[in-house]
C-alpha positions as CSV (number, residue, x, y, z in Angstrom):
1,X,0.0,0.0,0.0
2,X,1.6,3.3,-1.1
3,X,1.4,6.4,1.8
4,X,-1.1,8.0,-0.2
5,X,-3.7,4.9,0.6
6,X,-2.7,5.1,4.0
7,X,-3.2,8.7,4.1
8,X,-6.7,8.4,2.8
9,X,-7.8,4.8,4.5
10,X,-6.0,7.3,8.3
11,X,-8.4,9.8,7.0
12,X,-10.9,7.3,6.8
13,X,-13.2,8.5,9.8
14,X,-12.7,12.4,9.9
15,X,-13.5,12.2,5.8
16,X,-16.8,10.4,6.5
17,X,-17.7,12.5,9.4
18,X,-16.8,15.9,7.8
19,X,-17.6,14.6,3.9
20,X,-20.9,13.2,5.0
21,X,-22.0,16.3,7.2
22,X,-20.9,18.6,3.9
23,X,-22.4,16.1,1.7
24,X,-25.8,16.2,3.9
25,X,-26.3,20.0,4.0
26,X,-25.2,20.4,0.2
27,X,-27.9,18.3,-0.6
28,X,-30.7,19.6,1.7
29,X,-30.5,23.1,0.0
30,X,-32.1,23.8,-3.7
31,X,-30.2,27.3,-3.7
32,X,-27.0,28.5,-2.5
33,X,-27.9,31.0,0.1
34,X,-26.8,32.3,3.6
35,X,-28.3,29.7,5.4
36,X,-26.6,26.8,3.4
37,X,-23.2,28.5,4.6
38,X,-24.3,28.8,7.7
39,X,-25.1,25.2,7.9
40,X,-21.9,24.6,6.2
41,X,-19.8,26.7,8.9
42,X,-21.3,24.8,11.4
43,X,-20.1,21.7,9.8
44,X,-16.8,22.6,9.8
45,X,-16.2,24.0,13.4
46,X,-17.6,20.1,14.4
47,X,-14.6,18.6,12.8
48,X,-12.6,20.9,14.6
49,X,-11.2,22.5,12.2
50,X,-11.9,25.9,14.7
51,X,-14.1,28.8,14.7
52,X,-11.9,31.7,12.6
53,X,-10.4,28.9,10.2
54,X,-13.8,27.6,9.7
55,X,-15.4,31.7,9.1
56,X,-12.1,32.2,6.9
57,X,-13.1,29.0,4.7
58,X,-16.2,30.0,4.5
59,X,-15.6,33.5,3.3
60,X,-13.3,32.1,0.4
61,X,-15.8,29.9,-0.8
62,X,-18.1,32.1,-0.7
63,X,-16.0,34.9,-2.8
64,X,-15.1,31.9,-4.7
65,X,-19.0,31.1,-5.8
66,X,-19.8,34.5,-6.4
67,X,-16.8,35.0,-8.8
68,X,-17.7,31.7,-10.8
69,X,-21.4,32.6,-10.5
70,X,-21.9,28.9,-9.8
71,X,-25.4,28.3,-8.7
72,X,-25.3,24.6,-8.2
73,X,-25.1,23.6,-4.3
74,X,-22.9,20.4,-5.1
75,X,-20.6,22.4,-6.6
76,X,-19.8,24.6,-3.2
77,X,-18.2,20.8,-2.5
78,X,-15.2,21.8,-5.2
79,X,-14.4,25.4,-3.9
80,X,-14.5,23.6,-0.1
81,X,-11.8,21.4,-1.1
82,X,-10.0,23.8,-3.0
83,X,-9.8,26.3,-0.4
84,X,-8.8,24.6,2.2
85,X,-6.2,22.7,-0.2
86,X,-4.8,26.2,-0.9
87,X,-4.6,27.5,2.4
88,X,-2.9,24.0,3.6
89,X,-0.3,24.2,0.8
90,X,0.7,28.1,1.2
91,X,1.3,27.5,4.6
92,X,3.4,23.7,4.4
93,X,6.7,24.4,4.9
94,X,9.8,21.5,4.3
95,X,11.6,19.6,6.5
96,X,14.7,21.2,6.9
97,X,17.4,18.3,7.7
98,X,20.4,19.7,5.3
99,X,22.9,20.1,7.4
100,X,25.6,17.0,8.8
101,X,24.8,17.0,11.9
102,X,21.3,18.2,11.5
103,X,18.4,17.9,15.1
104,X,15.3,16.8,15.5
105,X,13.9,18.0,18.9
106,X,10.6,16.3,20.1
107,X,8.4,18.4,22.6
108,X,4.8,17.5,24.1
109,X,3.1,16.5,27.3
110,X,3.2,12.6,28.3
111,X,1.3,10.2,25.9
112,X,1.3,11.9,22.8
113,X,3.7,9.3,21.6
114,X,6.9,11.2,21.5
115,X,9.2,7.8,21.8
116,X,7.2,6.2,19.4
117,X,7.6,9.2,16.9
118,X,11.0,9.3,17.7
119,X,11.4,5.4,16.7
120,X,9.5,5.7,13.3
121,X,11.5,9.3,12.3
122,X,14.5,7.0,12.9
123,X,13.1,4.2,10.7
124,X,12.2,6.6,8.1
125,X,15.7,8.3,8.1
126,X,17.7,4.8,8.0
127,X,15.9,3.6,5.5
128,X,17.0,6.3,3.3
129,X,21.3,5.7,4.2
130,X,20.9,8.2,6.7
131,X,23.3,7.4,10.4
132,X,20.8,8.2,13.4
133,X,21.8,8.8,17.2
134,X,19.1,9.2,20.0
135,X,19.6,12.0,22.6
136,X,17.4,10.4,25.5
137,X,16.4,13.8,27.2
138,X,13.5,12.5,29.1
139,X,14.8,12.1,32.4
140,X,11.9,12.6,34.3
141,X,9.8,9.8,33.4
142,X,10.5,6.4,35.3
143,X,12.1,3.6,32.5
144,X,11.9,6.8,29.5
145,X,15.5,6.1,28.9
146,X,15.4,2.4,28.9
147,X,12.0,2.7,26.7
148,X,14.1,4.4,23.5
149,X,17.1,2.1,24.0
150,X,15.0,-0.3,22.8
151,X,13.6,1.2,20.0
152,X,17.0,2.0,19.3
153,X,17.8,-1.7,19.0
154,X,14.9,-2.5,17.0
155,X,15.6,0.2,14.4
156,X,19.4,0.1,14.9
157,X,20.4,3.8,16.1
158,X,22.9,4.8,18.1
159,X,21.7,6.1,21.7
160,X,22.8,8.4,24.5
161,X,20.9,8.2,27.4
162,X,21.7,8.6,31.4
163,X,20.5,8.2,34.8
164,X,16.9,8.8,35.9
165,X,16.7,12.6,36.8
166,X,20.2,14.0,35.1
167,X,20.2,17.0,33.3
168,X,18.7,17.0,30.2
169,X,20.2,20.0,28.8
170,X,24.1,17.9,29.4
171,X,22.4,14.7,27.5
172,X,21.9,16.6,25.1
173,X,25.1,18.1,24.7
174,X,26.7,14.6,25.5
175,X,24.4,13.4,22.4
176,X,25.8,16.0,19.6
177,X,29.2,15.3,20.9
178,X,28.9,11.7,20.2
179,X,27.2,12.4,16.7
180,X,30.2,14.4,16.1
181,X,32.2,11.9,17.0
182,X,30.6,9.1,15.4
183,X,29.8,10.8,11.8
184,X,25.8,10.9,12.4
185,X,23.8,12.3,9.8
186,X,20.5,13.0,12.2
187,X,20.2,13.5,16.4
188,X,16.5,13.1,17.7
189,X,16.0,14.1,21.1
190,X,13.3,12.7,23.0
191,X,12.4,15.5,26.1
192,X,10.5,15.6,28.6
193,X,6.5,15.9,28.7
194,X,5.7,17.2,32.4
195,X,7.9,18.2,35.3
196,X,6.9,20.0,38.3
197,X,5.4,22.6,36.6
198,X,4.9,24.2,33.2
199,X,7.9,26.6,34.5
200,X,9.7,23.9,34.9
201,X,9.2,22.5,31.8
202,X,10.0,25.4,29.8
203,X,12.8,26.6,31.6
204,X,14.1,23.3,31.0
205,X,13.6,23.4,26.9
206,X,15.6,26.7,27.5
207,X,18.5,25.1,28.6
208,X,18.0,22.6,25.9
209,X,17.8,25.7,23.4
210,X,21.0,27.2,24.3
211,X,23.4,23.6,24.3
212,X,21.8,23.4,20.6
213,X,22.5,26.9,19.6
214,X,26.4,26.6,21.1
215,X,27.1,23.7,20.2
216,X,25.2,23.2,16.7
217,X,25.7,26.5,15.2
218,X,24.9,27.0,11.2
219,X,23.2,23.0,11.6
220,X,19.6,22.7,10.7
221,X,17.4,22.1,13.8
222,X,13.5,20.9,13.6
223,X,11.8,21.6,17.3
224,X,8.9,19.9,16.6
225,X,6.0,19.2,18.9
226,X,4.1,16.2,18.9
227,X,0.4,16.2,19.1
228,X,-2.3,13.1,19.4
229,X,-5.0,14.2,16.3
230,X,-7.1,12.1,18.7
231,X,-7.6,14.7,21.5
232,X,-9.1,17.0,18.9
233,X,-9.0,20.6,21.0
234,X,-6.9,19.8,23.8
235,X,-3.9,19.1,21.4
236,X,-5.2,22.7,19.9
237,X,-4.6,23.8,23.1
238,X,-1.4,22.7,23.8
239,X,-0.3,24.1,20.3
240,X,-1.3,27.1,21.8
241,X,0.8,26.7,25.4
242,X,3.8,25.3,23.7
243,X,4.0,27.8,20.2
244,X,4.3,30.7,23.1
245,X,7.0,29.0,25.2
246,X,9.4,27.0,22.5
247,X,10.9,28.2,19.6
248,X,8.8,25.4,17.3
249,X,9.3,24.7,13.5
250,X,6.5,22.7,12.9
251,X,4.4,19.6,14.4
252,X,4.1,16.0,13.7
253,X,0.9,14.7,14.2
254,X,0.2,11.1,15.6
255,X,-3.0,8.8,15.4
256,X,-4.6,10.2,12.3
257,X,-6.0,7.0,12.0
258,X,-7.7,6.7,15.1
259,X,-9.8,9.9,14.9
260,X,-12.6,11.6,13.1
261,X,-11.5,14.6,14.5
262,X,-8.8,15.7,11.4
263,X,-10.0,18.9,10.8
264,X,-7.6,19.8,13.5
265,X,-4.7,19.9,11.4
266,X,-6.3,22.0,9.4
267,X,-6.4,24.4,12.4
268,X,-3.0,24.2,13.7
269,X,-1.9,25.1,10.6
270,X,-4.2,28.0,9.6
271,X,-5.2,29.4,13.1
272,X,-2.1,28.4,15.2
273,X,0.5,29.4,12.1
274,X,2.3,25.8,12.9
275,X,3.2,23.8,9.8
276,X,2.6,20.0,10.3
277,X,5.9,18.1,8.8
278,X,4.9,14.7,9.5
279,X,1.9,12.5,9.6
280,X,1.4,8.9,11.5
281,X,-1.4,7.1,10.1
282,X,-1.3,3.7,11.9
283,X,1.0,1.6,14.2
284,X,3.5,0.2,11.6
285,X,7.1,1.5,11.3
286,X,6.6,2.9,7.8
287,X,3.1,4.9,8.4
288,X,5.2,8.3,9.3
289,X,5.9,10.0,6.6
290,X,6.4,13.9,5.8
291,X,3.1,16.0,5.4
292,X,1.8,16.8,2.3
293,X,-1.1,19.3,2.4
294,X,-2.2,18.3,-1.7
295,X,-2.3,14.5,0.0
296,X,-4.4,15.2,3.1
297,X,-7.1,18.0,1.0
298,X,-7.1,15.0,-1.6
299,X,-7.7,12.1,1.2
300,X,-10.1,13.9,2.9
301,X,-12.3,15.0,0.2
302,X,-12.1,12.6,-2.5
């Protein structure tokens, strides 16, 4: 199965929650008129896609119709999809993982799946000749350390890891030292999800910051934070706690599959100003991938 069939067969329950709301209120209404976008508005903010994306859609389309002069309620369907597509694709942005060393940083609260991301990002990058090392920066969380060693096994990276509650910020240096050392191509850093406090926490990415910006300077660095498409607001949320705090490039986006709730990516990238760069859309190895906003408009709508 190529990543495009997973995309679409991950989108499976947010397209047929969204796509057979849309597809319900297009064909209620004989006209095109305010209360079809209305109803269609409505729609949208239930697959969480949020309230200004959702009115910003909406106003598109609607310039879109009026332009076209299309008069055919079905056909509202086509401008949907094509706005959203276009706002998704002018606001995608690449993965940026040039440099020898280059970083990926993983940030999020507990049970998002940050190890597992970490393990498949290390998968994906093998398989294509790349060296990985793993920075084991949780060292908060009982057995965190032990949990990516073994995912390093499995996928055969290199790992750094140390004592239950060390200093994060000196594993980290300890990590890009060693991938100096040992010629990797990609470090991905595992951190912490919850501390103390959320002080804590972010004075503790601080610290993180800095050793990266010594130590890797000119190197391409991805901070991304990783976010459960299941949780539907509450990862909006955290978008929202985190994108103020760390200095984020992006977000990768876990159990796609699992949700109807998909519309959220839409949000994080159009109300929160966070491009996704990856995509999980099942529990296999191979079903990360790097976002494409063309695939996810096409999966969801067609």
């Amino acid at each position: 199965m190529g990543f495009f069939e997973k995309i679409k067969n991950g989108l499976s329950k947010t397209k047929s929650a969204l796509g057979g709301t849309l597809d319900n209120v297009l064909s209620a209404f004989g006209v095109i008129s305010d209360d079809l976008y209305e109803e269609l508005e409505e729609a949208l903010i239930m697959a969480d896609i949020g309230v200004e994306t959702a009115l910003k859609i909406i106003d598109r389309v609607k310039q879109n119709v009026k332009e076209k002069k299309i008069k055919d309620p079905a056909a509202v369907r086509d401008e949907l999809k094509s706005v959203i597509s276009e706002m998704l694709e002018s606001r995608q942005s690449t993965v940026n993982l040039n440099t020898k060393p280059s970083i990926i940083l993983l940030i999020g609260v507990n049970g998002v799946g940050k190890t597992t991301t970490a393990a498949k990002l290390a998968h994906l990058y093998i398989s294509r000749g790349k060296k990985v090392i793993f920075g084991a920066a949780d060292t908060f969380r009982a057995a965190a350390g032990e949990q990516l060693e073994t995912w390093a096994d499995r996928v055969g990276a290199d790992i750094i890891k140390s004592v239950q509650g060390a200093d994060p910020a000196a594993v980290v240096f300890d990590t890009i030292s060693a991938a100096k050392a040992r010629g990797a191509d990609i470090i991905i850093c595992d951190t912490a999800g919850r501390l103390h406090n959320k002080v804590n926490l972010m004075n503790e990415l601080k610290k993180i910051y800095k050793v990266i910006s010594t130590q890797m300077q000119g190197c391409d660095i991805e901070s991304l934070l990783v976010l459960d498409a299941t949780t539907g607001q509450n990862a909006l949320n955290q978008a929202r706690e985190f994108n103020k705090a760390a200095d984020l490039t992006g977000a990768v986006l876990t159990k796609l599959d699992g949700t109807a709730k998909g519309g959220m990516a839409i949000a994080l990238m159009c109300e929160y100003d966070l491009p996704i760069k990856f995509i999980g859309v099942g529990e296999q190895m191979d079903d990360m991938q790097e976002f494409s906003a063309r695939q996810f408009a096409d999966a969801l709508f067609d």
